[in-house]
N, C-alpha and C positions, 0 to 999 in steps of 0.2 A: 504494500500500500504506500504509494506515494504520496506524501503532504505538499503541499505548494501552499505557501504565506505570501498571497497579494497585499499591498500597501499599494498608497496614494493618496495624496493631498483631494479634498474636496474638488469634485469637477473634471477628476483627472483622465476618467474612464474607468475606474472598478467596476463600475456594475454590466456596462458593455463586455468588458474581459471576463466575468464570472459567467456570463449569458453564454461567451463565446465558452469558454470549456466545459459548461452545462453540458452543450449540443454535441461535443466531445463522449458526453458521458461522465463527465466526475460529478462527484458529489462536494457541493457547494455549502459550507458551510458561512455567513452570514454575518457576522460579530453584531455591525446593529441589529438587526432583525431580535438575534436574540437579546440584547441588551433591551430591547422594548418589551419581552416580553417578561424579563424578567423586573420590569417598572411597575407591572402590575399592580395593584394596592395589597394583594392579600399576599404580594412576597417582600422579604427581608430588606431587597435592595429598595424599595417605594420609600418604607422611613426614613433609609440612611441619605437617599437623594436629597428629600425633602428637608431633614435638618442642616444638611449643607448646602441650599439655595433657596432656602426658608420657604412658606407655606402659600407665599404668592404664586409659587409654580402651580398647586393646583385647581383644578379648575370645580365646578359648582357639586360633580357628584363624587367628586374623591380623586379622580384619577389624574395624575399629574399629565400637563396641555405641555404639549410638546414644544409648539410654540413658543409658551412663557418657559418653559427649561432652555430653550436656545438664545433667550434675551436674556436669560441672568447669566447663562453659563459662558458666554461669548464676548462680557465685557472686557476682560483680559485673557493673556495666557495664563497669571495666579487662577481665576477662577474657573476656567476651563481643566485646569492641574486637579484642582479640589472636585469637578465632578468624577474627571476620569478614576481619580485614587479610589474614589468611594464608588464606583461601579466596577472596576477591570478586576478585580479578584476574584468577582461573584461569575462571570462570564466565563475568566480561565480556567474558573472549575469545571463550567458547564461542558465549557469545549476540550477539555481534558475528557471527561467521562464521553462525549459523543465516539470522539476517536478512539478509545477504549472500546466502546459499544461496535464501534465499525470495524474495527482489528476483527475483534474476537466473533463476528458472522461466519458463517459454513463459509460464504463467499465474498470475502471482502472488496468491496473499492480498489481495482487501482489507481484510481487519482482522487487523490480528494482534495479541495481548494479551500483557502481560509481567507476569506476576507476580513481582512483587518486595516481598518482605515489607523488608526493609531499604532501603527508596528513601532515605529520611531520612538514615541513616547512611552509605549511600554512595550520593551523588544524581550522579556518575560515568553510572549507568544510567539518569537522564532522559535524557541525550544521545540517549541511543539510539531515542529515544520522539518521537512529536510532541506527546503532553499526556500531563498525570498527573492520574490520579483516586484521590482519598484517599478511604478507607473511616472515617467516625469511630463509635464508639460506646463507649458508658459504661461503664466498668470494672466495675461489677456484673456486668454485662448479657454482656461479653466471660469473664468468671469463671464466670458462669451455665451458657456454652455450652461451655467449655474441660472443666468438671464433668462436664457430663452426656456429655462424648464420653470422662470416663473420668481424665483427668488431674487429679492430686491439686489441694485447692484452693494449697496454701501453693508448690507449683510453676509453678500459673498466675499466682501474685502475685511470684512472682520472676522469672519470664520477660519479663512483663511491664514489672518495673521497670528490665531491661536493655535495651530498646529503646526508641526514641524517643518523646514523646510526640504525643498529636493533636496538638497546636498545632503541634509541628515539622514533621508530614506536611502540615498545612493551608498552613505556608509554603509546600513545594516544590510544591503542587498546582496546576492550573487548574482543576478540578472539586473536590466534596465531594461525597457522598451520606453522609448519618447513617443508621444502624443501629439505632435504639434502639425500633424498635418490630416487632411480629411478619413471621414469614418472607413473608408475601404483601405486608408494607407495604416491606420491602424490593425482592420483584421488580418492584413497581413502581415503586419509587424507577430500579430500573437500567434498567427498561421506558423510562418519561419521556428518562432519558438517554440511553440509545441512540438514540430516537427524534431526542431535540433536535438532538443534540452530534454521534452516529457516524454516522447514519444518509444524514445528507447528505453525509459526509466518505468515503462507501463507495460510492455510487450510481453 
């Protein structure tokens, strides 16, 4: 079973890249996906959120508004540090015990991908991976796409300024693929590497 640890900066193309080795056949493991769902009210992480971005995150029937978690969590990189401490240990367990779970099938995955947009910030979750592929592209270009799916610009450029940057994702990597040019110059940026990098590693 081969792990793959994707990173990338907001807007970078993760979710296009995980779509692309979906259609591969790997199995896609998710980090926000689960991190929402472990926001839940009647689990552990809802309190610890909620007392480290106070009770304005939530919204009228209990459930913390994602929304308001992104306006308090996003005023700096301190405050964005303090959601991530208090959510990424509750996730690394999760996605510890998944890949556990998937080892140990009659028939396991050979690929399985882990999206993890905060690798940088907490590189804890390389462990769990046998290589990491960093997603890079150019701040315009990540602004451009974050726009047209709808998010204001002045939110893309603060979200952005609280997570790490390329250079730091290019440390923890063993791969790169660049982003900076159109959607078909990207599939085949991940085409090439699958081919090169997974492909042998899967067979």
């Amino acid at each position: 079973m081969y792990v793959l640890a994707l990173t990338g900066g907001i807007g970078s193309g993760k979710s296009t890249a995980s779509e692309y080795f979906a259609s591969l056949g790997a199995v896609v493991l998710d980090l926000d996906d689960i991190a929402k769902r472990l926001l839940e009210p009647e689990m552990p992480m809802h309190a610890a959120v909620v007392e480290v971005l106070g009770p304005e995150i939530l919204a009228a029937d209990g459930r913390i508004d994602t929304a308001a978690l992104a306006e308090r969590a996003f005023v700096s990189p301190a405050t964005a540090k303090m959601l991530n401490d208090a959510v990424h240990p509750a996730v690394y367990n999760v996605v510890a015990g998944a890949l556990d779970a998937l080892a140990l099938q009659a028939e396991p995955p050979r690929f399985v991908v882990l999206d993890v947009p905060l690798l940088a910030e907490s590189p804890e979750f390389a462990d769990l991976a046998d290589a990491v592929l960093a997603l890079s592209s150019d701040e315009d270009a990540r602004i451009d796409r974050l726009v047209a799916r709808g998010m204001a610009e002045h939110d893309a450029e603060r979200r952005m300024a609280c997570q790490a940057s390329d250079a730091e994702r290019r440390d923890i990597a063993d791969y790169v693929i660049e982003n900076d040019g159109d959607l078909l110059d990207f599939r085949a940026a991940l085409s090439q590497f699958f081919e090169e990098e997974v492909a042998p590693r899967v067979a």
